[in-house]
C-alpha positions as CSV (number, residue, x, y, z in Angstrom):
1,X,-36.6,9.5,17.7
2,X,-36.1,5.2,18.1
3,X,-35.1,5.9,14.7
4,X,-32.3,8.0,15.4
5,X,-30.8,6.4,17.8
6,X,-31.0,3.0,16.7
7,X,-29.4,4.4,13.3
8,X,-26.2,6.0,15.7
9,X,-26.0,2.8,17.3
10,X,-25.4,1.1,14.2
11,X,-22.7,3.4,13.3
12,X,-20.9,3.0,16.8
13,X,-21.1,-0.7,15.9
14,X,-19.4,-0.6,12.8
15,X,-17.3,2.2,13.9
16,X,-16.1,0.0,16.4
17,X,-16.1,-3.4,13.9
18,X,-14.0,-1.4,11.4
19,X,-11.2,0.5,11.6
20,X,-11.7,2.7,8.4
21,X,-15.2,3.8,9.2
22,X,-14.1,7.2,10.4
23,X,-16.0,9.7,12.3
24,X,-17.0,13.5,12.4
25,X,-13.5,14.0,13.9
26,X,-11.4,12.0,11.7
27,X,-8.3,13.9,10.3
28,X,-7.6,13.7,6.3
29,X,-4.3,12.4,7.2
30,X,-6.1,9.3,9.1
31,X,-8.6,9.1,6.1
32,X,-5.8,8.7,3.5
33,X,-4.2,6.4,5.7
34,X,-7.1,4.4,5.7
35,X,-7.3,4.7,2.1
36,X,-4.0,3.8,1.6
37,X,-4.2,1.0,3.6
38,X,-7.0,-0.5,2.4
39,X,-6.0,-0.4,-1.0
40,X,-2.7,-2.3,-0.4
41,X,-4.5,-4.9,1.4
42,X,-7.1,-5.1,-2.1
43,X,-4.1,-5.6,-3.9
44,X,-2.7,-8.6,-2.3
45,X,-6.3,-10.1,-2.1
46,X,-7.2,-10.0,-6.0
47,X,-4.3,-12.1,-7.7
48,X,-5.2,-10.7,-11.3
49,X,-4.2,-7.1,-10.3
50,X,-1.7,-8.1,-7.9
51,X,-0.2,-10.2,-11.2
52,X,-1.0,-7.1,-13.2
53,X,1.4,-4.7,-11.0
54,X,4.2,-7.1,-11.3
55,X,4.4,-7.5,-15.0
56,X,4.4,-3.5,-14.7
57,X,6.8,-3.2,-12.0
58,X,9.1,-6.0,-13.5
59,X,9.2,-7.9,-10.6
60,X,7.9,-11.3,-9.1
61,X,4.5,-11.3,-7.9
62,X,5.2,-12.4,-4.3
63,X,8.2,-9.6,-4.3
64,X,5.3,-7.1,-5.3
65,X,3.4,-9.1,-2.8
66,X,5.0,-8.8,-0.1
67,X,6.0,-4.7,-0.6
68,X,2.4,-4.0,-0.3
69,X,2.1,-5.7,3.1
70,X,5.4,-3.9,4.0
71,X,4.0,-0.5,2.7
72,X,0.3,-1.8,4.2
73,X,1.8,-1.9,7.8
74,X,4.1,1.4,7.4
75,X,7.0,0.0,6.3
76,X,9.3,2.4,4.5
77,X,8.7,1.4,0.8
78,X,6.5,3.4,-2.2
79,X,5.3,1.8,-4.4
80,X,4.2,4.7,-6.0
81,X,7.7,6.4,-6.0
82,X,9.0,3.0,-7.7
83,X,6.4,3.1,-10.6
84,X,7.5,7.0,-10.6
85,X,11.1,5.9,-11.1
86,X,10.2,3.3,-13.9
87,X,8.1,6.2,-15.8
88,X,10.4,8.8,-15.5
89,X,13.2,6.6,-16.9
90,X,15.0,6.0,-13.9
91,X,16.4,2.6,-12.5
92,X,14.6,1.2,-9.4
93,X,18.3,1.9,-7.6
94,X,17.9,5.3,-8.1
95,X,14.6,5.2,-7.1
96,X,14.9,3.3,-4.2
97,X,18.4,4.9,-2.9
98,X,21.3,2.8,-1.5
99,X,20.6,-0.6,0.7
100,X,18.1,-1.6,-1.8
101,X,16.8,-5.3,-2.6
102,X,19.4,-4.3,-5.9
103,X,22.1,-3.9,-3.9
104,X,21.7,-7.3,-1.7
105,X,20.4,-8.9,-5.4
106,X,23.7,-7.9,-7.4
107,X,26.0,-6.8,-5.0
108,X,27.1,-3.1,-4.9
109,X,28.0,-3.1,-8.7
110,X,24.4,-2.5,-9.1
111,X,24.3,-5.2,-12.1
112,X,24.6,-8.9,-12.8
């Protein structure tokens, strides 16, 4: 019985230390956020991927950088709908939509 309870009162404890524990009543929606959030912040803590992404994306690592804090702390940018654009053929403009980091890059001709 000790047993038992000391084992819960470990998992309260790291329940409690960590956000992305979960718990018998966590939602999927919270575990993919969790997911989602903590593979963001993986990203920006090993260089060699985070280097990796940009050479795929086309883009400077601290640009890629900081989109995954953005996306990290719910900020409105995918990076997965960005590499879906770049697969598919499409620009990151069209991707992105109007008001993108294009459009204060270039101007709204969209080019240099």
């Amino acid at each position: 019985m000790a047993d038992k309870l000391r084992t819960q009162q470990q998992l309260e404890q790291l329940q409690a230390r960590y956000i992305g524990t979960g718990h018998a009543d966590t939602t999927k929606h919270e575990w993919s956020a969790n997911i989602h959030r903590d593979s963001y912040a993986s990203y920006v803590g090993h260089p060699p991927l985070l280097a990796y992404m940009a050479v795929g994306m086309g883009e400077p690592r601290e640009r890629v950088r900081a989109m995954c804090i953005e996306v990290s702390f719910g900020g409105g940018v995918s990076l997965s709908g960005i590499f879906l654009g770049m697969v598919e053929g499409g620009s990151r403009h069209e991707v992105e939509g109007p008001g993108s980091w294009e459009d204060e890059r270039w101007g709204s001709s969209g080019g240099p």
